[in-house]
Phi, psi and omega in degrees: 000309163342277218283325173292313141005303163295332158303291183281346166293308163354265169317296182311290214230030216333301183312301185327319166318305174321303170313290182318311183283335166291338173289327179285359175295334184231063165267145168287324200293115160273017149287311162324313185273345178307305184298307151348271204324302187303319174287290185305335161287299197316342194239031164102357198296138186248291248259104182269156193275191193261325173314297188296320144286013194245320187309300223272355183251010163225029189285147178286023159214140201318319217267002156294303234265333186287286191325297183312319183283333175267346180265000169272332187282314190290327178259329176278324179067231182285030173265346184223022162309309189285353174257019169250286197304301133016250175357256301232322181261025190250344174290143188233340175265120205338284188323298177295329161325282200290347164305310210293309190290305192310337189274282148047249172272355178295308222264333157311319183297329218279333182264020173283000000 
């Protein structure tokens, strides 16, 4: 119910929203903060607070913290290299591991 709620509130109103979707970042659910996560990269929000990436890149489940990293990787590109290499040596989990490294070497490549 959360995430449709958050949905249609979007679509009707993206700015209006934002409050509400930055508040779901810190939802128990980790559907909830994924689907957030997701309305907010979809509708351009760049300015993640310092809080706000320390959550979502130390979230207690893996698939937040995989999900933050690649639409962060995707979208910022080398602008979030030192906290993904920070991230990459504190991480355990394989999948978010190897996001980290691909993003990474995506970011090595591009500057050749």
């Amino acid at each position: 119910m959360t995430i449709a709620a958050l949905e249609t509130l979007t679509t009707i109103d993206g700015a209006k929203a934002r409050p509400y979707l930055l508040d779901a970042l810190y939802n128990r659910d980790e559907e909830v903060v994924k689907a957030a996560m997701q309305l907010l990269f979809a509708s351009g929000y760049m300015d993640w607070s310092r809080e706000e990436r320390e959550q979502l890149l130390s979230h207690p489940h893996w698939d937040v913290r995989l999900t933050f990293i690649r639409n962060l990787c995707e979208t910022q590109g080398d602008g979030c290299r030192a906290e993904l290499v920070q991230r990459l040596k504190k991480e355990s989990e394989e999948p978010v591991r190897q996001a980290i490294q691909e993003c990474l070497a995506l970011m090595d490549s591009s500057e050749v």
